[in-house]
Jmol script that loads the backbone (N, CA, C; Angstrom):
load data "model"
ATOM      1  N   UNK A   1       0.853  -1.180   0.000  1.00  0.00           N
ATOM      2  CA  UNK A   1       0.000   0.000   0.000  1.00  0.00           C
ATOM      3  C   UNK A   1       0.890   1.232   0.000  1.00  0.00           C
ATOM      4  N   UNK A   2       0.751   2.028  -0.902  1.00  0.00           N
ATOM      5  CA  UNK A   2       1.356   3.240  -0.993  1.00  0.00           C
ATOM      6  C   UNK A   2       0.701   4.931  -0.736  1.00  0.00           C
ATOM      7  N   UNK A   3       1.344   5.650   0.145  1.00  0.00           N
ATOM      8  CA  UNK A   3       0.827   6.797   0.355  1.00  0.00           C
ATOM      9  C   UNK A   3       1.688   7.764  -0.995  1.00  0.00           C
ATOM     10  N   UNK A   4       0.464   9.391  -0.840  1.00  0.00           N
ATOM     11  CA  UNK A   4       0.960  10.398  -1.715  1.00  0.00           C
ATOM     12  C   UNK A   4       2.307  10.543  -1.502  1.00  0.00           C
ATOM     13  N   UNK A   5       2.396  10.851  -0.328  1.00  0.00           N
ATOM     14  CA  UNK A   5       3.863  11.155   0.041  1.00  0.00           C
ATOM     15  C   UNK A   5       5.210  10.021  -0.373  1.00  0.00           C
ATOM     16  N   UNK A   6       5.260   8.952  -0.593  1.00  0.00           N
ATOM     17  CA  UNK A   6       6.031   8.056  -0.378  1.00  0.00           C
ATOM     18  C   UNK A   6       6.992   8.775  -1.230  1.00  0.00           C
ATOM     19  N   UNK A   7       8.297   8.538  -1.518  1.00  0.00           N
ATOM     20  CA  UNK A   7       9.319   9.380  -2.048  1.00  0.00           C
ATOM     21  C   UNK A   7       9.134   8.242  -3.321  1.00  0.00           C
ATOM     22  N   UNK A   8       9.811   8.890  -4.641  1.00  0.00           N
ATOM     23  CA  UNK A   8       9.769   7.977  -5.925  1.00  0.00           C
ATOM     24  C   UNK A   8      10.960   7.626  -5.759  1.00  0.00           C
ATOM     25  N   UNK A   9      11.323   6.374  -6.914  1.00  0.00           N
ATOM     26  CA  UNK A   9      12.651   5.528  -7.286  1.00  0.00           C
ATOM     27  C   UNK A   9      13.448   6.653  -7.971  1.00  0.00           C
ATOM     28  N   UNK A  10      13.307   8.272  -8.674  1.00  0.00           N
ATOM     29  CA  UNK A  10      14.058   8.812  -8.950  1.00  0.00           C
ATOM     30  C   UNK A  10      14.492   9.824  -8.119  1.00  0.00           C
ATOM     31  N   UNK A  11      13.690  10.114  -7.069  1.00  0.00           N
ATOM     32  CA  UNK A  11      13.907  10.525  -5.394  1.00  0.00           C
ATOM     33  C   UNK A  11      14.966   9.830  -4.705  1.00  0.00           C
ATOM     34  N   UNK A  12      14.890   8.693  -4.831  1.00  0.00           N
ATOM     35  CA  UNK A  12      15.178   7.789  -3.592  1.00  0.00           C
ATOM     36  C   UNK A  12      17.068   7.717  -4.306  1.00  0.00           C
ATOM     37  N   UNK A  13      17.039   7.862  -5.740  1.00  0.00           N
ATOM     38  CA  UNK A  13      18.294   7.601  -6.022  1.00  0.00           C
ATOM     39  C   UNK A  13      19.493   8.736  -5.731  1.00  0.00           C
ATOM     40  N   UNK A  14      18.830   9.807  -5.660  1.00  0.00           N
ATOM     41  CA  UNK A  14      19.568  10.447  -5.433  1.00  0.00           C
ATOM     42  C   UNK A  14      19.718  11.072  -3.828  1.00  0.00           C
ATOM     43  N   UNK A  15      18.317  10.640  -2.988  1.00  0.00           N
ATOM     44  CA  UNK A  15      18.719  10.904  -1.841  1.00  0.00           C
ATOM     45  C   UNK A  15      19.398  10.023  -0.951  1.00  0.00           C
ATOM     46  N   UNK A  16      19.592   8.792  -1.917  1.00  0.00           N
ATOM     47  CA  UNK A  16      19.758   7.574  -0.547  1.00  0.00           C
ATOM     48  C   UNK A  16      21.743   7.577  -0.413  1.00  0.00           C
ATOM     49  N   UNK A  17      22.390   7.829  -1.289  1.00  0.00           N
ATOM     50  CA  UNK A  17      23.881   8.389  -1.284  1.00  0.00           C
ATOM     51  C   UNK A  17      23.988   9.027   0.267  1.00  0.00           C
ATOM     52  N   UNK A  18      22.969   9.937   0.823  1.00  0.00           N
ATOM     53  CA  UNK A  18      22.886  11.105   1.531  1.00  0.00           C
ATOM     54  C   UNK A  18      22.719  10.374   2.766  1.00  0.00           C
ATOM     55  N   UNK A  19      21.970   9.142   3.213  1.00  0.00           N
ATOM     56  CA  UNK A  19      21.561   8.208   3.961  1.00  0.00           C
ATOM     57  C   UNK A  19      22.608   6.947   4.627  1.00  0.00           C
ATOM     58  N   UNK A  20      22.978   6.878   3.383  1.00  0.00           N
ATOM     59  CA  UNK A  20      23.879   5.541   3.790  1.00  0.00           C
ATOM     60  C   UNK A  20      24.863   5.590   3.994  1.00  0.00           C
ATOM     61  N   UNK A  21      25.169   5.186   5.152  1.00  0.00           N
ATOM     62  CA  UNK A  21      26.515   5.190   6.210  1.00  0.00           C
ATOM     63  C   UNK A  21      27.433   4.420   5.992  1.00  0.00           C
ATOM     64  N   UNK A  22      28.254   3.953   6.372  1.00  0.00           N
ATOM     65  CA  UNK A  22      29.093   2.556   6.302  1.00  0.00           C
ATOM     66  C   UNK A  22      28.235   2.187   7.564  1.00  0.00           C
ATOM     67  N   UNK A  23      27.791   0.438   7.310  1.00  0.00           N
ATOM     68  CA  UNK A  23      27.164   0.186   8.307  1.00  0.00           C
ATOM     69  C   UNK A  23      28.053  -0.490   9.448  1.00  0.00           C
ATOM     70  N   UNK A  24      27.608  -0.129  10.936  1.00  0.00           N
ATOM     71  CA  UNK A  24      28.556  -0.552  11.923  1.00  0.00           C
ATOM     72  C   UNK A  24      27.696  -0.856  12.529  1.00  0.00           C
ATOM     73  N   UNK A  25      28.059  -1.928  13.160  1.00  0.00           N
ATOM     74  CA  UNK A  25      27.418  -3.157  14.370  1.00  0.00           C
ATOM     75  C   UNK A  25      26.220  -3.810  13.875  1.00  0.00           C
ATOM     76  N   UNK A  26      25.082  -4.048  14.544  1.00  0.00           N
ATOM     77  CA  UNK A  26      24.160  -4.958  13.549  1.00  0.00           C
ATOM     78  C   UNK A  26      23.272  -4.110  13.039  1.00  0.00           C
ATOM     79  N   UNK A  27      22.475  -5.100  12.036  1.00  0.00           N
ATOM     80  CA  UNK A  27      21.474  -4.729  10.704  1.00  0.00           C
ATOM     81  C   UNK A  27      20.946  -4.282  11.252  1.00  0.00           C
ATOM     82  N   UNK A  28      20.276  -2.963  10.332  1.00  0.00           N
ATOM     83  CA  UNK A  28      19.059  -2.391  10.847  1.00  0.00           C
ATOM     84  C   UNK A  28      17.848  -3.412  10.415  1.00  0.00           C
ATOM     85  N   UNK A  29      16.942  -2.789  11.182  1.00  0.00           N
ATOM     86  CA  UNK A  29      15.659  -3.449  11.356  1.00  0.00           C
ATOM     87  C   UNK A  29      15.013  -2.840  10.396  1.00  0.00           C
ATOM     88  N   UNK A  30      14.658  -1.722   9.912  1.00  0.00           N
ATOM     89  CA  UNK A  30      13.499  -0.928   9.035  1.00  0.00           C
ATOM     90  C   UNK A  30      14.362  -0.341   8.097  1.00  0.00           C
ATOM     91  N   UNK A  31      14.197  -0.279   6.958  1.00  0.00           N
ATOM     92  CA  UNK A  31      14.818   0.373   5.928  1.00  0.00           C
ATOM     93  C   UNK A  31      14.667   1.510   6.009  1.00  0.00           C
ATOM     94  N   UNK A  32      15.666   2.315   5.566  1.00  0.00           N
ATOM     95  CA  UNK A  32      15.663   3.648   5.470  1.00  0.00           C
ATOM     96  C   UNK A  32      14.742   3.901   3.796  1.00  0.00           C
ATOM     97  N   UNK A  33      14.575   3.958   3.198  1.00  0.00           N
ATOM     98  CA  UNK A  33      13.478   4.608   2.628  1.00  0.00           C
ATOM     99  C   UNK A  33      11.831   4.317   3.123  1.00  0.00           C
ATOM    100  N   UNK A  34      12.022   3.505   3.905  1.00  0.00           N
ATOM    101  CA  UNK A  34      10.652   3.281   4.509  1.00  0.00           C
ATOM    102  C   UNK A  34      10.720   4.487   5.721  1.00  0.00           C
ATOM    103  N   UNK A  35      11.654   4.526   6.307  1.00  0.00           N
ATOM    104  CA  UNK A  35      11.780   5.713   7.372  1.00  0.00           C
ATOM    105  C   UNK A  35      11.907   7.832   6.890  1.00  0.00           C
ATOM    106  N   UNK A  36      12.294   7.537   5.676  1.00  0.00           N
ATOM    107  CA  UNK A  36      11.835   8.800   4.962  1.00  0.00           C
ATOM    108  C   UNK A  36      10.637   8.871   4.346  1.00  0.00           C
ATOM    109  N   UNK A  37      10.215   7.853   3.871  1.00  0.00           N
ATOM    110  CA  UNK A  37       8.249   7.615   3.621  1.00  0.00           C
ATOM    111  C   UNK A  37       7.701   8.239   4.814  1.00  0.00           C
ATOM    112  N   UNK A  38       8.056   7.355   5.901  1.00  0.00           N
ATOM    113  CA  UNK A  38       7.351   7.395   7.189  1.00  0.00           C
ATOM    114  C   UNK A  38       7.406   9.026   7.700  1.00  0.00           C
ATOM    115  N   UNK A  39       8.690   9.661   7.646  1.00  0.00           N
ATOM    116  CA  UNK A  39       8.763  11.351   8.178  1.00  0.00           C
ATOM    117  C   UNK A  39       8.417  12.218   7.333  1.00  0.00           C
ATOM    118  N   UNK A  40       8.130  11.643   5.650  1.00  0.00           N
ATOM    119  CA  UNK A  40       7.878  12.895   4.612  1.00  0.00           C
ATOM    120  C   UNK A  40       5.626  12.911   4.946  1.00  0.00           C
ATOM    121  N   UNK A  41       5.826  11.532   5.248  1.00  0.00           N
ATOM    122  CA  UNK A  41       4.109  11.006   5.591  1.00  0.00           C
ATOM    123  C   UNK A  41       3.817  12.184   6.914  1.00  0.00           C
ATOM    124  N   UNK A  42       4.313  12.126   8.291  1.00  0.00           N
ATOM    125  CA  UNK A  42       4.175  12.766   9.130  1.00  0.00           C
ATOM    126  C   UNK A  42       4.387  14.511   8.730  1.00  0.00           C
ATOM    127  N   UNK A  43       5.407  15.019   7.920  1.00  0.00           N
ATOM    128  CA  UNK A  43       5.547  16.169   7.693  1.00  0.00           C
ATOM    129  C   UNK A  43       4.451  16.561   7.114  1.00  0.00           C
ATOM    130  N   UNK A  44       4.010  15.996   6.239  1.00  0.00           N
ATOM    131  CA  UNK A  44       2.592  16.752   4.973  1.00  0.00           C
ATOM    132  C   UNK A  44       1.328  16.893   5.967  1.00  0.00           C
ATOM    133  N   UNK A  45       0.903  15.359   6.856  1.00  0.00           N
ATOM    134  CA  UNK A  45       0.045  15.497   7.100  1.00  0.00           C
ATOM    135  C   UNK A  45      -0.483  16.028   8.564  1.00  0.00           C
ATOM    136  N   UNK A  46       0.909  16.049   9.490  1.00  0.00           N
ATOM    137  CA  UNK A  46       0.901  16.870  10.278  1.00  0.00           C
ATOM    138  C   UNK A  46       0.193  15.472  11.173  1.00  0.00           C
ATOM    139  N   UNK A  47       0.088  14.586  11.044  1.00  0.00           N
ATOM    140  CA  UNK A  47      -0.030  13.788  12.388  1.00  0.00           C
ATOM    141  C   UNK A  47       0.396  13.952  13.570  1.00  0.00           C
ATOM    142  N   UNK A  48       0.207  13.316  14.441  1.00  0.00           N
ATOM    143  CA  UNK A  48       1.345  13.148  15.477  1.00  0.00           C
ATOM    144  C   UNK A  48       1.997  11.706  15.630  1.00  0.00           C
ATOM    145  N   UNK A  49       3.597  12.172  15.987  1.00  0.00           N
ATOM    146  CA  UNK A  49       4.138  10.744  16.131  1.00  0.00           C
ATOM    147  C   UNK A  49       3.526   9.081  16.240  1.00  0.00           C
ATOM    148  N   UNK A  50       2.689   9.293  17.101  1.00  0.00           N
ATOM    149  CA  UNK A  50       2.594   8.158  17.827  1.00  0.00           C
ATOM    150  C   UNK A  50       1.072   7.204  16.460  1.00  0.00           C
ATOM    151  N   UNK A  51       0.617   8.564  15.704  1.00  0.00           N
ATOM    152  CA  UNK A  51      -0.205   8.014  15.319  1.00  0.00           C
ATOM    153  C   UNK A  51      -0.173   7.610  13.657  1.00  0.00           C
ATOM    154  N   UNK A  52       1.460   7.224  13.270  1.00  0.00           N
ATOM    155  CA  UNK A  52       1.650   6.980  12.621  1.00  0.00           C
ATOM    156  C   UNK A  52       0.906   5.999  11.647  1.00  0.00           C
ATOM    157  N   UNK A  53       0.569   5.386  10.308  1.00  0.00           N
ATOM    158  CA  UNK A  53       0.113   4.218  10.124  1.00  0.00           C
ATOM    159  C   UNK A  53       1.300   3.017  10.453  1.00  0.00           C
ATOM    160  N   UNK A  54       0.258   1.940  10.511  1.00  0.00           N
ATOM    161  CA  UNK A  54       0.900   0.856  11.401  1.00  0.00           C
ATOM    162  C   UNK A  54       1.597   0.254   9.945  1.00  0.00           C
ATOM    163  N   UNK A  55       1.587   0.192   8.713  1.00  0.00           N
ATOM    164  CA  UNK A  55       2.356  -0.340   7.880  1.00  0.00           C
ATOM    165  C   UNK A  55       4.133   0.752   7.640  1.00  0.00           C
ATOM    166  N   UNK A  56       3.940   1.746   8.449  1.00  0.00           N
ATOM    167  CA  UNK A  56       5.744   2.248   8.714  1.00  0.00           C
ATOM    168  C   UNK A  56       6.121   1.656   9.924  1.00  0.00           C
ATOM    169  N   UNK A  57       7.296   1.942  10.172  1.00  0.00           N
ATOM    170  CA  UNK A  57       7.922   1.386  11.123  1.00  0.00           C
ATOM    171  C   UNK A  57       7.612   2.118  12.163  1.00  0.00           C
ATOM    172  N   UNK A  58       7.626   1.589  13.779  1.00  0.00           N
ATOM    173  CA  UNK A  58       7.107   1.979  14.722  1.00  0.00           C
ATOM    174  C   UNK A  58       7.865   3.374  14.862  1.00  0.00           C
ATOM    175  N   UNK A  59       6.457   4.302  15.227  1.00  0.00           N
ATOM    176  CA  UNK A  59       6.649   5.596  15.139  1.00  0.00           C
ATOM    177  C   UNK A  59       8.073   6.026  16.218  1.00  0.00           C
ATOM    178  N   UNK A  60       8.541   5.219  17.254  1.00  0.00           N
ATOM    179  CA  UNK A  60       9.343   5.684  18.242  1.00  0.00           C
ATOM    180  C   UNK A  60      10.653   5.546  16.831  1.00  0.00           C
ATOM    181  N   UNK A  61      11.026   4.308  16.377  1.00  0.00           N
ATOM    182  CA  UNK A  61      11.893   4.411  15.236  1.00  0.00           C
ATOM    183  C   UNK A  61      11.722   5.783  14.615  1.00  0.00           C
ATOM    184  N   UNK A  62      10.982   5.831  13.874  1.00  0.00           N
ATOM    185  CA  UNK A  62      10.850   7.292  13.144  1.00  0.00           C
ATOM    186  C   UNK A  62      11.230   8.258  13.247  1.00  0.00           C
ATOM    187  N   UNK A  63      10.784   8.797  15.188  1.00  0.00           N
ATOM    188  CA  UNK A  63      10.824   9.613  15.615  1.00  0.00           C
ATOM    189  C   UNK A  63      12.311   9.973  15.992  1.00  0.00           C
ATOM    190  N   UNK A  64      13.105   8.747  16.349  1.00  0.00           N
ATOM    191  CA  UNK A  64      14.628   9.176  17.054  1.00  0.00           C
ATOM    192  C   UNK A  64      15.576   9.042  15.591  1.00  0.00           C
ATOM    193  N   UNK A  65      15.191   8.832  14.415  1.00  0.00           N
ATOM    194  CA  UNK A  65      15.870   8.618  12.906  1.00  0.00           C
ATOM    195  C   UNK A  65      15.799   9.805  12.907  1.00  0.00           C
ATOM    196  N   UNK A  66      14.215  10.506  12.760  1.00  0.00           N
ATOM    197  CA  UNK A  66      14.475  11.964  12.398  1.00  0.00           C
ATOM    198  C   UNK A  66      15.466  12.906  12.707  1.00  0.00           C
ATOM    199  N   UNK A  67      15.341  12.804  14.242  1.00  0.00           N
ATOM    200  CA  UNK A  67      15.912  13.900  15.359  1.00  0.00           C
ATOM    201  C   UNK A  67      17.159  13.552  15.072  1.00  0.00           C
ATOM    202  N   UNK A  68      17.651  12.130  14.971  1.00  0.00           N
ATOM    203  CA  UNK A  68      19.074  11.906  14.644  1.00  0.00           C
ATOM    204  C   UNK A  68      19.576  12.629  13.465  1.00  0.00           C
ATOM    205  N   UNK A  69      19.254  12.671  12.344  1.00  0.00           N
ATOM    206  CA  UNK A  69      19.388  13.028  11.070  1.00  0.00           C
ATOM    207  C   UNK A  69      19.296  14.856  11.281  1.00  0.00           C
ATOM    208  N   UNK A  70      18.258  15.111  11.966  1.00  0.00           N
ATOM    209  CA  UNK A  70      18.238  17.169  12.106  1.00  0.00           C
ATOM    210  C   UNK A  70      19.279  17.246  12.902  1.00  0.00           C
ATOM    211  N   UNK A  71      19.586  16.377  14.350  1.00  0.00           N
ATOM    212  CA  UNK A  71      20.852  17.271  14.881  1.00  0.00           C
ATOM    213  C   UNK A  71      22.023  17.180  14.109  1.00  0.00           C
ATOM    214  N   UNK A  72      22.403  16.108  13.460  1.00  0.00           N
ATOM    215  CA  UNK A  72      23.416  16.321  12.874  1.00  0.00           C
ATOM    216  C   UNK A  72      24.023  16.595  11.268  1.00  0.00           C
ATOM    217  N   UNK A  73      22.319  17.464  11.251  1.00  0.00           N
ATOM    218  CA  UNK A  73      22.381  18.756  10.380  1.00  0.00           C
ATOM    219  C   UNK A  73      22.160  18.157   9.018  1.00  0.00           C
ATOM    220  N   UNK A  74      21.948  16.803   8.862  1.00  0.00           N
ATOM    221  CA  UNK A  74      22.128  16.017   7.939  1.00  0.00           C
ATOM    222  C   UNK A  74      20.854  16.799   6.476  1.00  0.00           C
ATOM    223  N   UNK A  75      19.932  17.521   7.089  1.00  0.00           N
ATOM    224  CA  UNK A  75      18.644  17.798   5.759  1.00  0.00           C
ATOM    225  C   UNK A  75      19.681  19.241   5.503  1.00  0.00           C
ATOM    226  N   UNK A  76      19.838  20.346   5.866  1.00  0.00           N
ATOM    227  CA  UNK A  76      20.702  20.840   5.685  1.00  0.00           C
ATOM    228  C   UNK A  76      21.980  20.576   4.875  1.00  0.00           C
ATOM    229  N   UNK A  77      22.476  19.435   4.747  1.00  0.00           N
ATOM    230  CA  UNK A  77      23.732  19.162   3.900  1.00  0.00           C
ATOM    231  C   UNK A  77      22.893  18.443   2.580  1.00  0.00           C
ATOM    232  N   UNK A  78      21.970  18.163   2.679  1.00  0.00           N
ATOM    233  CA  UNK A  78      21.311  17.683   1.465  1.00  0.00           C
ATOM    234  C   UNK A  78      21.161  18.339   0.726  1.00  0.00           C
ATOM    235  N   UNK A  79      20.018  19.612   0.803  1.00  0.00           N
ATOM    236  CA  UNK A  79      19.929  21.162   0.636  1.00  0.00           C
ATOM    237  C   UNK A  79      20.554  21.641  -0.009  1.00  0.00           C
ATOM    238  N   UNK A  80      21.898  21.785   0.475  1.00  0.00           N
ATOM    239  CA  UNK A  80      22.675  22.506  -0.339  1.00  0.00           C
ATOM    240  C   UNK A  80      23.613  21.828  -1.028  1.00  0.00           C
ATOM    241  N   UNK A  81      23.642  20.298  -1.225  1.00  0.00           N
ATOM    242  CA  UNK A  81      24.271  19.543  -2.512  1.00  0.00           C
ATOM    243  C   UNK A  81      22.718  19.613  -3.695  1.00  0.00           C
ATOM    244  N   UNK A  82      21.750  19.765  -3.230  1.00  0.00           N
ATOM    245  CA  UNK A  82      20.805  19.569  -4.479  1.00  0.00           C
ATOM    246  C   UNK A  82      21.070  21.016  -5.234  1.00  0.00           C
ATOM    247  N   UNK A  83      21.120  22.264  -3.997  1.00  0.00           N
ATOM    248  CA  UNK A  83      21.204  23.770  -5.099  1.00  0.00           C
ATOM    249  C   UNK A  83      22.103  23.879  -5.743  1.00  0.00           C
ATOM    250  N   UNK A  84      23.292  22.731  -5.419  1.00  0.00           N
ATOM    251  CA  UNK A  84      24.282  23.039  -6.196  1.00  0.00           C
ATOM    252  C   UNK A  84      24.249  22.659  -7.336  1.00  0.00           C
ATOM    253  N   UNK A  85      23.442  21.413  -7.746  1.00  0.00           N
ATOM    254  CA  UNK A  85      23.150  20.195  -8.565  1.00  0.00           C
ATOM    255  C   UNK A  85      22.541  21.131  -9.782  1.00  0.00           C
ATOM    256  N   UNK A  86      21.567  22.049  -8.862  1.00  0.00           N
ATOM    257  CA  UNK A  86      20.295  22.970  -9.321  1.00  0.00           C
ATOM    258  C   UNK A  86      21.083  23.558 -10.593  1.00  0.00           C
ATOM    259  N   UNK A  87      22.161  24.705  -9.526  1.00  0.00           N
ATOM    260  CA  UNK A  87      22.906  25.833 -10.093  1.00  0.00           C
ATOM    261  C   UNK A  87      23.742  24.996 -11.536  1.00  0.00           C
ATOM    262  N   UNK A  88      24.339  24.243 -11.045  1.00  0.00           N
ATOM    263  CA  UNK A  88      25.118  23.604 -12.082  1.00  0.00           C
ATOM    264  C   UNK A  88      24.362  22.865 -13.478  1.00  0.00           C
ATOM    265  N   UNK A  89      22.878  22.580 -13.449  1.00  0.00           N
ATOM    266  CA  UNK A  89      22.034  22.392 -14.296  1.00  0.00           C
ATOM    267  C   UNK A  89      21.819  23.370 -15.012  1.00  0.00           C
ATOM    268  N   UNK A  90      21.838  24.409 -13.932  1.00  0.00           N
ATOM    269  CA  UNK A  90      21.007  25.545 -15.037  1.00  0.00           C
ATOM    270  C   UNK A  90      22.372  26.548 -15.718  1.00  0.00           C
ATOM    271  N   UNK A  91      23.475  25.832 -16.062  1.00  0.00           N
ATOM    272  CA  UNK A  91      25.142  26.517 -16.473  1.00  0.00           C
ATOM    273  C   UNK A  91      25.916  27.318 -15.588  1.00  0.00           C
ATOM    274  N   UNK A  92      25.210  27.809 -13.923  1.00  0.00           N
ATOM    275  CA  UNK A  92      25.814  28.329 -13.351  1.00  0.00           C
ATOM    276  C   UNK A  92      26.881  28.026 -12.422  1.00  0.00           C
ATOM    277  N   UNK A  93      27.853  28.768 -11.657  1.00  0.00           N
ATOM    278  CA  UNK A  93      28.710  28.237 -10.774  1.00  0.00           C
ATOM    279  C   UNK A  93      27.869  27.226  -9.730  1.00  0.00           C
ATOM    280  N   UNK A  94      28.629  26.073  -9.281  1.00  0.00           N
ATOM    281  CA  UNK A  94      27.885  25.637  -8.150  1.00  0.00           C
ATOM    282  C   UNK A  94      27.659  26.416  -6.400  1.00  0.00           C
ATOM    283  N   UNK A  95      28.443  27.238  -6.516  1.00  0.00           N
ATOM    284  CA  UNK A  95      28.683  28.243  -5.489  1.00  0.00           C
ATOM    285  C   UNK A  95      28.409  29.537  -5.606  1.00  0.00           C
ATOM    286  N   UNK A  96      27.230  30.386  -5.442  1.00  0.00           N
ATOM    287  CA  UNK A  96      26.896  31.519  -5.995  1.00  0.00           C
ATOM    288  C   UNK A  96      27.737  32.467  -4.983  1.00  0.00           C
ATOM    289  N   UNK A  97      28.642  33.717  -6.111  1.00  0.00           N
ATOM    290  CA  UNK A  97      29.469  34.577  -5.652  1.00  0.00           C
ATOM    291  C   UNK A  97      29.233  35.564  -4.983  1.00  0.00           C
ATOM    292  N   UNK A  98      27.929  35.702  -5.342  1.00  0.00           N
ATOM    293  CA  UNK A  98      27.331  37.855  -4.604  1.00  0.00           C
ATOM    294  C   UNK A  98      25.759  36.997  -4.007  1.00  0.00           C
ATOM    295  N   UNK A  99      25.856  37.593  -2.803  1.00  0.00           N
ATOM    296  CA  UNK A  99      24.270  37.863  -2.597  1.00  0.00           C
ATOM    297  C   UNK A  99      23.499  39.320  -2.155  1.00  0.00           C
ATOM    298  N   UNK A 100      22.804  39.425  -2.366  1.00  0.00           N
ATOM    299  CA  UNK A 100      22.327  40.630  -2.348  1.00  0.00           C
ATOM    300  C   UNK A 100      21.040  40.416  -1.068  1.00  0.00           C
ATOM    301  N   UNK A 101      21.149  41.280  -0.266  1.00  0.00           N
ATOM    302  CA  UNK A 101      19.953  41.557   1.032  1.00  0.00           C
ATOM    303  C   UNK A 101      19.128  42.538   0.703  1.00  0.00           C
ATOM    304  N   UNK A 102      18.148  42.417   0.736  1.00  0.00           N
ATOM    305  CA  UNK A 102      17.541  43.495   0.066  1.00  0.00           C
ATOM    306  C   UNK A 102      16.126  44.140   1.699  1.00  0.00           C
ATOM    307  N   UNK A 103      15.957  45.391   1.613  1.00  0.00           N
ATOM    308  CA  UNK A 103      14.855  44.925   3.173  1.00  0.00           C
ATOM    309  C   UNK A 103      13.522  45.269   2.669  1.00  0.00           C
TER     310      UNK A 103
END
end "model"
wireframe off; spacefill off
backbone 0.3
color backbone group
């Protein structure tokens, strides 16, 4: 069963580089694209944790993946390898030189 949210196979290819660790000590239990289903599912629809659907992985999983992944800034470093991806698509530097503040 698939939700709106679930991330696509041309999503998943380029975010899962961003995900995968060298793995140390034992297997995980829940896949990580099931655990970005599961937090992109909670982000849209604004649930709460606990009332996750029961076909993701138990919401406490979810919940300490996320927090793991924001403290260590990890959506943030994504971010700004995709604008670069962006910039460099569209012929520009990957590093934009001037910014301008405007009030």
């Amino acid at each position: 069963m698939g939700y709106g949210t679930d991330i696509s196979d041309e999503e998943w290819v380029i975010l899962a580089p961003f995900l995968e660790p060298k793995q140390k000590g034992r297997p995980r239990k829940h896949s990580l694209r099931r655990m970005v289903d599961a937090i992109r599912y909670m982000q849209r629809t604004g649930c709460q944790w606990r009332l996750l659907p029961k076909d993701f992985p138990p919401w406490r999983s979810v919940y300490v993946t996320f927090w793991r992944w924001r403290n260590s800034r990890l959506w943030e470093k994504i971010l700004h390898e995709l604008r670069k991806r962006v910039r460099v698509k569209a012929g520009r530097n990957s590093d934009p030189t001037l910014g301008i503040i405007d009030s």
